[in-house]
Each structure stands twice: as C-alpha cells, then as structure tokens.
C-alpha positions, 0 to 999 in steps of 0.5 A: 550533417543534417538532422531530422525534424520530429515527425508530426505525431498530431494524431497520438495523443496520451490520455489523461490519468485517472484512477478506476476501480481496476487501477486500485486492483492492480496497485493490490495485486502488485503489493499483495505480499505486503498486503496479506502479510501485514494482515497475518500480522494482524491477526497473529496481534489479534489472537495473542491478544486474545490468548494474553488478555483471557477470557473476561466475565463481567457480574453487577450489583445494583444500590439503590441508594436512600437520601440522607437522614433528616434530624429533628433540629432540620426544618421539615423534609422537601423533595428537593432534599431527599434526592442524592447527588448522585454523581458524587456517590460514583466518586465515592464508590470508587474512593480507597476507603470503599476500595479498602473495604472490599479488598478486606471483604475479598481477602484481597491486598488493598493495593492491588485492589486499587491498582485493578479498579481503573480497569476492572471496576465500572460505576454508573447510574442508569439513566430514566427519562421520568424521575431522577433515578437514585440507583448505582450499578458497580460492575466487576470484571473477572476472569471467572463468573465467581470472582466477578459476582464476588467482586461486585458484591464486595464493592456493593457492599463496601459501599453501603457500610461507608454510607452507613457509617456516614449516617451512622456518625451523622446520628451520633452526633445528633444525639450527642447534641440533643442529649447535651441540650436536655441537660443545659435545659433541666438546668435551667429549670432548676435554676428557675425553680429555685428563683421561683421559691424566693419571691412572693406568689402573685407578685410580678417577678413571679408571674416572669418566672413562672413563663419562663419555666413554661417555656423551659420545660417545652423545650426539655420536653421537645428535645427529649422527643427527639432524643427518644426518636433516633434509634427509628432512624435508618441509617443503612444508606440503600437497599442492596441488589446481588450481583448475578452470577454470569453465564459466558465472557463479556466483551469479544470472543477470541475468534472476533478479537482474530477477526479484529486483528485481521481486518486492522492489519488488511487496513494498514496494509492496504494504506501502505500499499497505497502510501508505497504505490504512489511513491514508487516510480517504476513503470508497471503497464504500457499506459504508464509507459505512454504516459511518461514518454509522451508516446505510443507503446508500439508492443508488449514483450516478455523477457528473454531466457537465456539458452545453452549451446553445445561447445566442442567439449560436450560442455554448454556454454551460453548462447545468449538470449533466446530469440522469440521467432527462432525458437518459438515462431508460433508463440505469443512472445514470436507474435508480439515481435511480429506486432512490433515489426508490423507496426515500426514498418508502418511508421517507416512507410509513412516517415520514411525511417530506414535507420533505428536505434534501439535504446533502452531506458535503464541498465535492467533491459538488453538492448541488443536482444530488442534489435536482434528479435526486430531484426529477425523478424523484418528478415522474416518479412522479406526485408534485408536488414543490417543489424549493427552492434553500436552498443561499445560497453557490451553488446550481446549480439556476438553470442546471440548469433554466435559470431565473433565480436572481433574485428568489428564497427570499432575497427571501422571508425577508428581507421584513418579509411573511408569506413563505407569501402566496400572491401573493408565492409565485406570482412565485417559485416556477416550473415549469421546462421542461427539466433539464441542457440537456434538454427534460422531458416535459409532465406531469413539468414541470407536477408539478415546481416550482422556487424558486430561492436569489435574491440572497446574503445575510448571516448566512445561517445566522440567517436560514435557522433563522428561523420564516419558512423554517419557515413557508414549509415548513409551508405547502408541506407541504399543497401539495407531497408533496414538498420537497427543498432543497439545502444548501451542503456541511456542511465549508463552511457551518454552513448545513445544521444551521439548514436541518437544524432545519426540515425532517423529515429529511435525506439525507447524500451522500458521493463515492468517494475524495473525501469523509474517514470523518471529515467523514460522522461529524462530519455524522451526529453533527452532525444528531444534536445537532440532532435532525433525523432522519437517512433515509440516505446517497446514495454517488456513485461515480467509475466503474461504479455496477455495480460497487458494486451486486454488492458482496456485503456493499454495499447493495442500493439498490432495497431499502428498510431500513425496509421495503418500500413500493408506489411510485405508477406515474402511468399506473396512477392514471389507469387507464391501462396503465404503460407497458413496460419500457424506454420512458419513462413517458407524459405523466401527467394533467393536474395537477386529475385527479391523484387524492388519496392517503394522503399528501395531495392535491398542489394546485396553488399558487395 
C-alpha cells in the first residue's frame, strides 16, 4: 500500500497573530456575563457601602496658637523663640489628655472617644509660603452638622485648656521661684543691716557692707519687679476660631460611591475576562482555527438540529440531524454547505482526491453529519458519491437516511471474502430516499449511495488499517467521484489515523467554544505523522455563520486556497438552463445520461 505525500500548500500560509481593538471586543463579548456581573457586584459593594457607612459632615475649628510665655529670669524674646514647633502641638492635640478633655466637654466615654479619633478627628496646620504659619485646624467627622460643629469645638477647646494649664503651671512655678528668691534676699539684707551696726562708720569693713546692701536691695527690688509683672502674663495658649456649622455631607455622595463601586467591579471584571480568555484554549473564530491547524478554514457551518419522523404508531421518533440542503436549500446554513463543496471540488481538481475522510477533533462534533451534508451536496452537483459509515463506535448516518445499520462495512472486512465483490457490495451498499427526516430530490437520491457502519467490532483500529478497506476504497474510486467517510472523533478513538492511512485526504472539524487549540494540533501533527494529506478545516459555529464569514482577517469560505476551480452545475451537463437563483436545482438526468468528465465516469455499481 502506497501512501500519499502532502500536497505542496505553498500558497496558504497563516498569518501571524495579532491583537486589534476587535479581538479585545470579541474577548468581551465572549465573557460578557462575567463581565457585567462582576460589575453589578460592584456596585451591589458600592451602595452598601454607602447605605452601611451613611452620610458623613465634616466641621473645622481653627487655633491660632500663641508662643510660650517668656519669664523675667529668661533672656529677652527673639524671633526665633517666639515661634512654636508646630508639628509637636499636632501630636498634642490628638493626645488622650485632649481626647479626655473633649470627651468630658461632649458628655462622651472617653474610650470611645479615642477609639474615634483615628477615623473621625483630622489635625493639620495649613501651609503659607510667606511666614511659618502658627494655626491648627481640628476637623471633626460626624453623621450630623451639629455633632461635627460640637466635635470640633470640643477638641479645640480641650486644646487650649491643656495649653493654658501648660503656661498655667509654667507661671506658678515662676512665682514660686521669684517669691522664694524675695525672701532669701530680704534676708539677707537684714543679716547686713545688722553687720552693719557693729563696725564703725567710715571704717573699710563698713564701707564693704554697705555695697553689698547696695547690691542686695537691687536684686530685692528687681525680683519683687517681676513677681508684681506675672498676673499680665497670658496664659490662655491661642485664640480659638469656632467651627462652622456644615451645610451638606463631605466626601462622596452615595450615587458617586455606586458609580465607584461599578466602574472597580467593570475593572476587575474585564482583567478576569482577560486573565480566563488567555488561558482558555478553545477555539472561537475560523482564524483561530487556521492558526492551530496550519491550514485554511475551507467553510463556516451551524449546528445541526435535530428533527422528529413520524413512526407506524403515530409516535416521533428521532430522524437524526437535519441536513441544511434537504430541509433549508435556500438557506444560509444549505449556502455554506454548498461553499464547502465548492471549495473541496476545487482542491479535488487540483490534487486529484476522490476518497475523504471527515474527522472531528473532539467528542462535541458528529462527524457523520459533516459527511453527510458533503455528501448530499456533491449529489446535489451532479457528482455520485459513496457515503461510507467508517465511524465503528456510533455513527449517525443510519437515522439520518433512515437506513438500517445492519448488515453493514463491518460485515465487509470481517468476511474471509474479497470485500470488492460486486454481488456482496450490491446488499450493502443503498440509495437513501430522504436526509434528516426530508424527502431528496429523485436525481440527488440516484447519485447519492450510503454504506452504512453495520455490527460493532473489535479492535477496530487493526481492522480498519486492513488491505481490505484498502481495497474496498480503491474499487470505489472507479465507480464513485466521491467517497466521504466519517470517522469517530480523534480524542475518542485511534480510529481516524488507521482510516487516515487509507484514504487521499482528510477534512478536520472543530466546534466554537468547544473543540481545545490543543486536541486540532495534536490532530494535525497526528495526520502529519501518518502522511495523509490534510485539505482543510471545517469550523462549526454556535450562532450566526454571518458573523464569522464578515471577520475581516477570517476566511472567505467560498474561496478556494489552492485556487479557484469551475463547479459542475448538473442542469448545465444535460444542456439544460441551470436553474435561477434561489430555487433549488431540477432533477438531474438519469444516472446512464450523466456525461464523463476528467475526473472519471461515475458507473453505477453493479
């Protein structure tokens, strides 16, 4: 058995990714849920954050804070000492002896109070570029206006009695000092005084005493100076400024705080979206597709729905998939069928491929669906074809042409016989009357012949890589100008690589958000191992196949990679009008007036 080189795809080649603007869309879009529920989960945050927190009034009560009192022993003011170090008096207005005072002035607990402050109480000294500025400002946070301006006050307040009881003290002291220095001076004197009256006058020990009673009675009279001087001093630390009373809620409004809350949640949800796209490897668009395989995406299709046949019993029963040209032929899904023909008979022209295989990547795609929607519409065309049920572990053909699936290509490989015989191939081998549930026209039923999977088998994989099926398949090749087989999905089975060593080349098929990047790969590299040529990839859509086909960087499905190649119009081979645009195509000639072509004549099998 000879197997057949790859066919020189020279003139397809993928294009390099990038990212645009529209694939960031597409990566939303895809995870909008995600999206616009973590954004409602924002701003469910945001408001109850709101609704929690309440609205919140912030009053001010300014200081201006005055230097510390010079004491008449203290050299003479300068500037540099009549400024305040105003960083400490911040610590000091936010100390627990101002916090108790304050609580006391608010008919507050003082612990609570001090619990508060780190989240409620503000203390800062504004800033002015031309002097060094000397005045506090206290800010007090409250669910009220009259609770801030209170809270303000009250700390401002409590302020300024710590300072004054500061100075307060510094004064007593003072006093205390300059009163005792009096004391110790007119004690002195005395002490001279009466030194003084026991010398003679004019005598040198008098003239000594009576400077230093000079000198004693100079300080006296300086120190009882001062001690006269003290109650001028002040000593109420500042000049307070009430707080004014706040007309509306500081901060955010609950409708900015929902705003907020939405536009964080939008956020984190767009970086997951992003975070899961890029790690998520399913395949989403036909460029992607391409990119995997390393090979054109030669159409777009939908999905198929299943239909209901009536049964002898009045009952339904399952018909299988429905088949786009059979029950739709006018329809974007039977015109998307129709660009896979068209572009798998142009690659059959150029590369001389009569047998195909249709294999799907994953277990979420039917095969035996593909082939038979190919297979109709190449019957459709004025081709004959041969649709062959090679899938041995559950293929769908029987209930989609409502034929029996036993005795079937089992039958075949297992008999001892030559599988080629003409009279055994004569049992097996049927001409359906209807697809999906759907009558087909006379001339696409006598073109189109089925031989279904028959009776399970084992080791499937050893029987399929036979020179039987080889030669079953090389016997059709003269008598078919087609034969498509289906295969189970390559995840599954190891099936699709001895079927993929049988036949001239093989069609990969992937499903949007459900086939893995990884499994086409594998695939491709698979098939590549094997030698089989690989024509191209069929991508199933969940939704609109428009919507693929307007991708700018997607594949065009009507468009052949390897060139573009006249498809057969059976009207036209009988000389016959084609028929118009939009009605389906007449019954075509009988099957002995169907003309040869290059490819080969399609005899009927005996």
């Amino acid at each position: 058995m000879t197997v057949r080189q790859p066919p020189d795809r020279g003139d397809f080649a993928v294009e390099p990714r990038s990212i645009d603007l529209r694939d960031y869309w597409l990566i939303i879009r895809r995870r909008w849920v995600l999206v616009l529920g973590l954004t409602l989960i924002g701003a469910a945050g945001g408001l109850g954050y709101a609704h929690v927190a309440g609205s919140a009034y912030s009053a001010t009560a300014q200081v201006v804070v005055m230097p510390l009192t010079q004491g008449p022993l203290s050299p003479p003011p300068t500037q540099s000492n009549l400024q305040v170090n105003m960083s400490t008096e911040q610590a000091v207005a936010q100390s627990p002896l101002v916090v108790g005072q304050a609580a006391r002035l608010l008919h507050d607990q003082s612990a609570m109070l001090q619990a508060a402050t780190a989240k409620r109480l503000t203390v800062s000294v504004p800033a002015n570029t031309l002097t060094t500025s000397d005045v506090l400002q206290i800010t007090w946070q409250a669910a009220t206006p009259q609770a801030a301006q209170a809270g303000a006050d009250a700390f401002a307040q409590a302020y300024l009695f710590s300072r004054h009881r500061e100075l307060a003290g510094q004064i007593a002291t003072l006093r205390t000092a300059l009163t005792a220095q009096v004391a110790s001076l007119e004690r002195q004197i005395a002490r001279v005084i009466a030194q003084q009256s026991n010398v003679s006058s004019g005598s040198p020990a008098h003239q000594n005493l009576s400077v230093r009673l000079d000198e004693l009675t100079a300080q006296a009279s300086t120190a009882n100076s001062q001690l006269a001087s003290l109650p001028t001093y002040n000593d109420s630390g500042g000049t307070f400024i009430g707080a004014a009373l706040p007309v509306k809620p500081s901060g955010l409004g609950k409708k900015a705080i929902l705003v907020v809350g939405a536009l964080l949640g939008l956020l984190v949800g767009l970086v997951v979206a992003f975070v899961r796209d890029a790690f998520d490897d399913r395949v989403r668009d036909p460029a992607e597709l391409e990119r995997k395989a390393g090979a054109p995406t030669l159409a777009v299709l939908t999905r198929a729905e299943t239909t209901l046949q009536q049964g002898r019993g009045g009952g339904g029963r399952r018909a299988g998939p429905a088949i786009a040209i059979a029950a739709s032929p006018d329809g974007r899904a039977a015109e998307a069928v129709r660009a896979l023909r068209a572009t798998l008979v142009a690659v059959a022209a150029r590369q001389s491929l009569r047998t195909v295989l249709v294999a799907g990547a994953d277990a979420s795609i039917s095969s035996s669906r593909i082939a038979a929607e190919l297979g109709v519409a190449l019957a459709e065309s004025g081709r004959r074809v041969l649709i062959m049920a090679a899938d041995m572990r559950g293929s769908s053909l029987p209930q989609i042409f409502d034929l029996p699936g036993n005795p079937g290509l089992s039958n075949l490989l297992a008999d001892d016989g030559d599988p080629t015989v003409p009279a055994q191939l004569a049992e097996l081998i049927r001409q359906p009357r209807q697809a999906g549930g759907v009558t087909l026209p006379g001339g696409v039923a006598r073109r189109l012949s089925v031989l279904t999977s028959g009776p399970p088998m084992a080791h499937a994989p050893s029987i399929l890589g036979s020179d039987a099926l080889h030669r079953l398949l090389q016997g059709q090749r003269d008598a078919y100008e087609f034969v498509v087989l289906d295969s189970p999905p390559a995840i599954v089975a190891a099936d699709v690589f001895s079927l993929a060593g049988q036949v001239d080349g093989v069609i990969v098929l992937a499903r949007e958000a459900r086939t893995r990047g990884r499994a086409v790969e594998d695939l491709c590299r698979r098939l590549g191992q094997v030698g089989t040529p690989l024509i191209g990839c069929v991508f199933i859509g969940t939704a609109n196949i428009g919507r693929h086909r307007q991708r700018p960087d997607g594949p065009l499905p009507v468009v052949s990679p390897y060139g573009a190649a006249p498809e057969r119009d059976p009207a036209s081979q009988a000389g016959r009008v084609a028929p118009s645009a939009g009605t389906h195509p007449s019954p075509a000639p009988p099957d002995d007036e169907v003309p040869r072509t290059s490819g080969g004549l399609a005899k009927r099998p005996s």
